[in-house]
C-alpha positions in Angstrom: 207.9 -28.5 20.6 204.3 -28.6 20.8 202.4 -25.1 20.4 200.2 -25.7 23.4 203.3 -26.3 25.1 204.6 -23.1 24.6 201.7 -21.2 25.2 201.4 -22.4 29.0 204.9 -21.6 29.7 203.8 -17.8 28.1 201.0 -17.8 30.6 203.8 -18.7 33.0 205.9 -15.9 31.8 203.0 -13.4 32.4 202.1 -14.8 35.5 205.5 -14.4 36.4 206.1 -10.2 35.1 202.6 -10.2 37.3 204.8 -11.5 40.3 202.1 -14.0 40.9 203.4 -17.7 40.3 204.9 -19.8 42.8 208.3 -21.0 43.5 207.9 -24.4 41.9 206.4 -23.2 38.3 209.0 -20.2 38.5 211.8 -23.0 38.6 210.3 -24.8 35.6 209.8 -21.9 33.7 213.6 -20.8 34.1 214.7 -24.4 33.2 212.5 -24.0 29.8 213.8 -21.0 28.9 217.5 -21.7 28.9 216.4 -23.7 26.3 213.7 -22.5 24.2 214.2 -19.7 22.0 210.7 -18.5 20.9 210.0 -18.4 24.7 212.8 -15.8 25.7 211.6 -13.7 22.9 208.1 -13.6 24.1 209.9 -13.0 27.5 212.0 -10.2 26.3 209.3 -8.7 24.2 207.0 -8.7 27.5 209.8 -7.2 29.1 210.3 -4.2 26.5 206.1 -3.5 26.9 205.9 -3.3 30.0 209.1 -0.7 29.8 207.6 1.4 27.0 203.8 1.5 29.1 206.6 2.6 31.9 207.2 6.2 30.6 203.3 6.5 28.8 201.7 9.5 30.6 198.1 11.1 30.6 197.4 14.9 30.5 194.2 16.0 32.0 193.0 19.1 32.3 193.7 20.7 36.1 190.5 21.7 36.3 188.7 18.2 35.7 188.3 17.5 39.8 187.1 20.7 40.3 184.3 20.3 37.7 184.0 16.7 39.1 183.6 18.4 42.4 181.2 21.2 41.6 178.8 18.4 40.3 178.2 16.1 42.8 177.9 19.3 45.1 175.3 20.4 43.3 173.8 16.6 42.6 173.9 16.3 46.5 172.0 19.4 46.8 168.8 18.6 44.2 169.0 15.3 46.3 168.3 17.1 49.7 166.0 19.9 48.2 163.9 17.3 46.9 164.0 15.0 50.2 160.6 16.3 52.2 161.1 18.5 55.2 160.5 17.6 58.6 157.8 20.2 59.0 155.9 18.6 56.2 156.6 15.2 57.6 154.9 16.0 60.4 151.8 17.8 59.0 151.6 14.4 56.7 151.4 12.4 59.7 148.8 14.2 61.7 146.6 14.6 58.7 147.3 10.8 58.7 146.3 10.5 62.3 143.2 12.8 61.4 141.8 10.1 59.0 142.7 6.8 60.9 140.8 8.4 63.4 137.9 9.8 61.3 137.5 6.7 59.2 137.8 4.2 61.9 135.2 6.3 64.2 132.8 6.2 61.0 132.7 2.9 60.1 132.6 1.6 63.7 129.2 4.2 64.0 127.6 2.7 60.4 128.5 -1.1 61.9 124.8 -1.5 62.3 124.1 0.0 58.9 126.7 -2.6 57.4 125.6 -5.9 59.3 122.1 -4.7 58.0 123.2 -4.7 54.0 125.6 -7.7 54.2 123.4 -9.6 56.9 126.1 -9.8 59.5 126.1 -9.3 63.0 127.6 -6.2 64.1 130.4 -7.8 66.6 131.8 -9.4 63.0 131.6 -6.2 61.0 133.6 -4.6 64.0 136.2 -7.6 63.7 136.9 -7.0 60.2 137.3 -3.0 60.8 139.4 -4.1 63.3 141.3 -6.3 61.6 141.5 -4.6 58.1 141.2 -1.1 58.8 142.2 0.2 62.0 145.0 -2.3 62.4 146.7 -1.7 59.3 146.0 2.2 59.8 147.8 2.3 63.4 150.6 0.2 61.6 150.9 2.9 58.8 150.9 5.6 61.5 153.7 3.8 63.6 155.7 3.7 60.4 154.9 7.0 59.4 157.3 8.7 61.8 159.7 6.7 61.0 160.6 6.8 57.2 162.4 9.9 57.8 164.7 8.2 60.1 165.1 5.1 57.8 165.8 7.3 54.7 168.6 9.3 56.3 169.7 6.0 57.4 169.6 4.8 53.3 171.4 7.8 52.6 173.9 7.4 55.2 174.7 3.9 54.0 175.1 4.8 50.1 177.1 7.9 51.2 179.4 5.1 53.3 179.4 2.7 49.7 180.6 5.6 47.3 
């Protein structure tokens, strides 16, 4: 017999011990092995390894989960020391607020000064602060109050994964 040949009907075996072939290849691989010998020895000697990994056994020390344990405890906890408070997530923000407002209330005040330098009129020098600074400033501050939200939410989530 051809070696190829018996090596798909050993793929066949193993699929077999694995309990995943189908009815139609289980049939031809019990009508090759009542008459191939090499076959029912790879057979039998699947069948005598799979018995011996039957009675192998691990020892682990009993006090492996509680070290386990003890370590993401105390990984979880340098994660939430280390996560800002809500105190200073609100004294970020209104020091935020503080120099939207500051900024945006200086620039609009030195418009004149500005359209003077870059030769603009001042309606155009208030469009762009409009547009590039206070704009994107009220964004930031909209979003501001929110990232603790959305990081708890982040956590949450990989908590939910693990």
């Amino acid at each position: 017999m051809n070696i190829d040949h018996h090596e798909s009907f050993q793929h066949m075996i193993d699929e077999s011990l694995a309990g995943a072939i189908s009815a139609d290849r289980e049939r031809s691989l019990r009508e090759h092995l009542e008459t191939c010998a090499p076959c029912q020895e790879y057979l039998r000697a699947s069948n005598r390894v799979i018995a011996g990994l039957g009675g192998f056994s691990f020892e682990v020390d009993p006090t492996l989960n509680a070290r386990v344990f003890a370590s993401l405890k105390l990984r979880a906890q340098q994660i939430q020391a280390a996560q800002p408070s809500r105190r200073r997530w609100v004294s970020i923000s209104l020091v935020a607020v503080v120099l939207t407002i500051g900024g945006s209330f200086v620039d609009l005040q030195f418009g004149d000064l500005i359209g003077s330098v870059f030769d603009i009129q001042r309606t155009q020098v208030q469009q762009g602060l409009l547009a590039f600074w206070i704009v994107p400033s009220v964004c930031v501050l909209l979003l501001f109050p929110l990232l603790p939200l959305l990081s708890k939410a982040g956590t949450h989530r990989e908590e939910g994964s693990l």
